[in-house]
C-alpha positions in Angstrom: -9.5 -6.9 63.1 -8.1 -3.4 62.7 -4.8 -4.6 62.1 -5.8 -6.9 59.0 -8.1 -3.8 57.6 -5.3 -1.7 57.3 -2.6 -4.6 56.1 -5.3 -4.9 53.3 -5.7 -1.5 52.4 -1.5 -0.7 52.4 -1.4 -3.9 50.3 -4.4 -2.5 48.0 -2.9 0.9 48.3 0.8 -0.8 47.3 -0.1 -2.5 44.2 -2.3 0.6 42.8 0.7 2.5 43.4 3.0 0.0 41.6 0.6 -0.8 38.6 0.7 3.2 38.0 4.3 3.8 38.2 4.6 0.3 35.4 1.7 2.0 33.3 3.2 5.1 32.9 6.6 3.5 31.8 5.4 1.1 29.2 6.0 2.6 26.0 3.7 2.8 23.1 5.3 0.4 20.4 3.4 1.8 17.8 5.9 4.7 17.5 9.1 2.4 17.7 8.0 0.5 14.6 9.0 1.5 11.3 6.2 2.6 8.6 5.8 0.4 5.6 5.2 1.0 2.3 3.6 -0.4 -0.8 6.2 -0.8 -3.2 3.7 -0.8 -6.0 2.1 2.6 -4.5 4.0 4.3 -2.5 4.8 8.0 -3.6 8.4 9.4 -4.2 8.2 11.4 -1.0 8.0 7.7 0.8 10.6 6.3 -1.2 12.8 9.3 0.2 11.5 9.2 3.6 13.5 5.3 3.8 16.9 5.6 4.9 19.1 4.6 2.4 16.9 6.0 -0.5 18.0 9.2 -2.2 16.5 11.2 -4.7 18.1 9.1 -7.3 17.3 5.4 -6.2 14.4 7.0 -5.2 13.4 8.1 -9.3 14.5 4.5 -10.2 12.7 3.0 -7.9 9.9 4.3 -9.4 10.9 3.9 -13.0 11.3 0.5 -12.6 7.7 0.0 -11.1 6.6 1.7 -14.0 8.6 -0.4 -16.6 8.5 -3.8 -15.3 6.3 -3.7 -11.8 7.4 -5.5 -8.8 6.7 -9.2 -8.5 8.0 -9.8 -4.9 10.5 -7.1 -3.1 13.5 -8.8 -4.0 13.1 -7.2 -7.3 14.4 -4.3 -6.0 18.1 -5.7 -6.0 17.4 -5.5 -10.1 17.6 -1.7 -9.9 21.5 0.1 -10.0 23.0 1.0 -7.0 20.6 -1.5 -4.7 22.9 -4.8 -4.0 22.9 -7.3 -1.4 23.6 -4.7 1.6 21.0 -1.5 0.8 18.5 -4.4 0.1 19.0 -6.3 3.2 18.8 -2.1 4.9 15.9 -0.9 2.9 13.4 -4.5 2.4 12.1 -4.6 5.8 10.5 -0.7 5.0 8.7 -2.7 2.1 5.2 -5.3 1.4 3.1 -5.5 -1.6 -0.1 -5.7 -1.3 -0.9 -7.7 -4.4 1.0 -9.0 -7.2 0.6 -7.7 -10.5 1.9 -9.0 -13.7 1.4 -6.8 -16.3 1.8 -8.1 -20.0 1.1 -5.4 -22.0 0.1 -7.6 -25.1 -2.8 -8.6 -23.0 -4.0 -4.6 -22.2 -8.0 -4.4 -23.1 -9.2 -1.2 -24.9 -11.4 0.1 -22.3 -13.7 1.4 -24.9 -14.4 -1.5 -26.9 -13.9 -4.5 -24.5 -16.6 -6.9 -22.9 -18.7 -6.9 -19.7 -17.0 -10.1 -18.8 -13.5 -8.0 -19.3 -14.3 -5.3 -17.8 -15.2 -7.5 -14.5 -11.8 -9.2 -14.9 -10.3 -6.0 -13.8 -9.5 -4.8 -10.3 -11.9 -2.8 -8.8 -14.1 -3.2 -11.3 -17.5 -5.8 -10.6 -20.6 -5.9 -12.7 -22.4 -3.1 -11.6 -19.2 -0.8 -12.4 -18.6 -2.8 -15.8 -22.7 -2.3 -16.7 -22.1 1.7 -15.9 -19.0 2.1 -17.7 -20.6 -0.1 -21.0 -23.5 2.6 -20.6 -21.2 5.7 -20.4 -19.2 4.8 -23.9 -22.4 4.8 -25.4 -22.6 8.4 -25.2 -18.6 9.2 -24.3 -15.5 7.6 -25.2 -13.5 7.2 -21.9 -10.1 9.2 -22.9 -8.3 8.9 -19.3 -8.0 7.4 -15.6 -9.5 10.4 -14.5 -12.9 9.5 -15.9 -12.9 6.3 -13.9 -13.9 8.3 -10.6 -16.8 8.9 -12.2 -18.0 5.2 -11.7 -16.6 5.6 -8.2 -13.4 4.2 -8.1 -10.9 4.9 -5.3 -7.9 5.9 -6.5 -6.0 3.1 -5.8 -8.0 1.0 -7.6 -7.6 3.4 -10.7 -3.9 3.1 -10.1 -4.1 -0.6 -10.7 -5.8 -0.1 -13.8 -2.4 1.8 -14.9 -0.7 -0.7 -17.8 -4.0 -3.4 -18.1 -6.2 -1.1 -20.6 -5.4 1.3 -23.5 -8.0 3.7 -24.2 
């Protein structure tokens, strides 16, 4: 009875031993993986941060976002210097978190548009659309800046960007 006591406990004892030395050489994955960015958000400091992105493709990275907007990732082969090989390198640093076609015929003056246009907007519901009609009663809204005032993040003041004129 002794015997089979102790066989347990050195088998016990065996397996603690081995799930410790496999714990402590699993690896955190979380570190391995690459960071992703937004391509419709990300900041010029990420765009640099991507191998393969210099200050340059970096700037017209940017300029093109602000021109045309991306409408899926492979619009970055559209800018010069990105062909089939950096895209194929620098895509898989890339999502979008929403589409966004901008027509800039179809921008709403902010100051003068409808409740039901100002709910068509992101971020912006009825409650926000009721505050903002009540504010440009007594103000004209002159920038984004005055849209924190209604309490919206900035991201969602940075998707207002090219869908209103003020």
């Amino acid at each position: 009875m002794n015997k089979k006591i102790i066989y347990s406990f050195i088998i016990i004892i065996v397996f603690l031993i081995l799930g410790f030395i496999n714990y402590d050489n699993k690896k955190d994955y979380s570190e391995y993986q690459e960071k992703k960015f937004d391509l419709l958000y990300c900041s010029y400091e990420d765009l640099v941060s991507v191998p393969g992105i210099g200050p340059s493709k970096a700037n017209d990275i940017i300029n093109y976002r602000t021109l045309n907007s991306f409408k899926n990732i492979e619009d970055l082969k559209n800018i010069s210097g990105i062909g089939e090989k950096t895209y194929e390198k620098i895509s898989v640093y890339f999502y979008l978190s929403q589409n966004t076609y901008i027509n800039i015929s179809d921008t709403l003056n902010i100051n003068s548009c409808s409740e039901k246009d100002l709910i068509s907007l992101p971020g912006i519901g009825k409650k926000t659309a009721e505050k903002i009609i009540s504010y440009r009663k007594i103000k004209k809204i002159e920038n984004y800046d005055e849209f924190k005032i209604f309490g919206l993040s900035e991201k969602e003041i940075q998707s207002l960007k090219g869908l209103i004129e003020f």
